[in-house]
N, C-alpha and C positions, 0 to 999 in steps of 0.2 A: 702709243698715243696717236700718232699719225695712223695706223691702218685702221684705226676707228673715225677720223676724219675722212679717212679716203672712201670707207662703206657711206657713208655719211652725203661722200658730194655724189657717187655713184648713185645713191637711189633718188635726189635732187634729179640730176641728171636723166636717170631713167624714166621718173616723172615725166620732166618734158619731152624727153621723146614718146612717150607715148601716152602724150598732150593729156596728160590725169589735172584733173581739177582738186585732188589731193591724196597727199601720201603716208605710209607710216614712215615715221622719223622719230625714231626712238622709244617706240611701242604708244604712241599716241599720232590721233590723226590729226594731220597739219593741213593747212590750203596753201596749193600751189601754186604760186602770183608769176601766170610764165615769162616775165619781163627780170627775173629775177637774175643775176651776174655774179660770178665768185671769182675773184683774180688775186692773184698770187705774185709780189712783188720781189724776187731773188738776186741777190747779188753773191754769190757763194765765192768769189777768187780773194773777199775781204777776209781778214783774218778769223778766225773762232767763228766762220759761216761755214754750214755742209752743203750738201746736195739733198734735193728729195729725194724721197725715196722711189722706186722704178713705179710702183704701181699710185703714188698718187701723182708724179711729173706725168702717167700717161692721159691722165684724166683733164691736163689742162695744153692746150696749143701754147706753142714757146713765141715770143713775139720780143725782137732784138731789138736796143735801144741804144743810139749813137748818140754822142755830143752835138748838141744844133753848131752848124756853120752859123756864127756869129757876125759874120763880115755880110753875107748874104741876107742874113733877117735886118740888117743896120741896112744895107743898101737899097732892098725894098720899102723899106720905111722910110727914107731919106727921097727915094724917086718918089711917095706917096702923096709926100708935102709937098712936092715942087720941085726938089733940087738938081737942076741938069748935071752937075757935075758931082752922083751920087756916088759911082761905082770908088773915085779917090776919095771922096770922103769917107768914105763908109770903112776903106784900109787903114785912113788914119784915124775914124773914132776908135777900128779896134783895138789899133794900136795904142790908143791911150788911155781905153780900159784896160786892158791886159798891164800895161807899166801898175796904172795905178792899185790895181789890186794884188800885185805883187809886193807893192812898196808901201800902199797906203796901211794904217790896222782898220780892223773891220769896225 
């Protein structure tokens, strides 16, 4: 199933590179809108999740995604409105998000 995805994004792909105004895509002719995006969201270390496979992972550039520093987005937000004394406040909002969603139910 997936290597027929992967011929799939490849001739997508090939399309725009070499800028066709349309392609076959599945023995019928499609228009090629080159504004068009395919992204692929993986999280494979969670349980019952694999990897892709080599030939369609080559097809797509890997792009790492960290946890937002929380203390940094409060404390710009916090200098935004006004507050001179952001950078302590902004250690104690997160600190009292973090208790509270530990301790509160959703």
């Amino acid at each position: 199933m997936l290597s027929v995805v992967s011929a799939q994004i490849k001739t997508i792909q090939n399309g725009l590179i070499f800028e066709k105004k349309k392609i076959d895509f599945l023995n019928t002719d499609m228009r090629l809108i080159p504004t068009v995006g395919i992204f692929i969201t993986m999280n494979p270390g969670y349980a019952g999740r694999s990897e892709l496979p080599d030939n369609l992972k080559a097809l797509f550039r890997p792009v790492t995604m960290v946890q937002p520093d929380l203390m940094l987005i409060c404390e710009n937000m916090l200098m935004s409105e006004g507050f001179t004394l952001a950078k302590i406040l902004a250690k104690k909002m997160t600190v009292l998000y973090k208790l509270s969603r530990e301790q509160l139910s959703k």
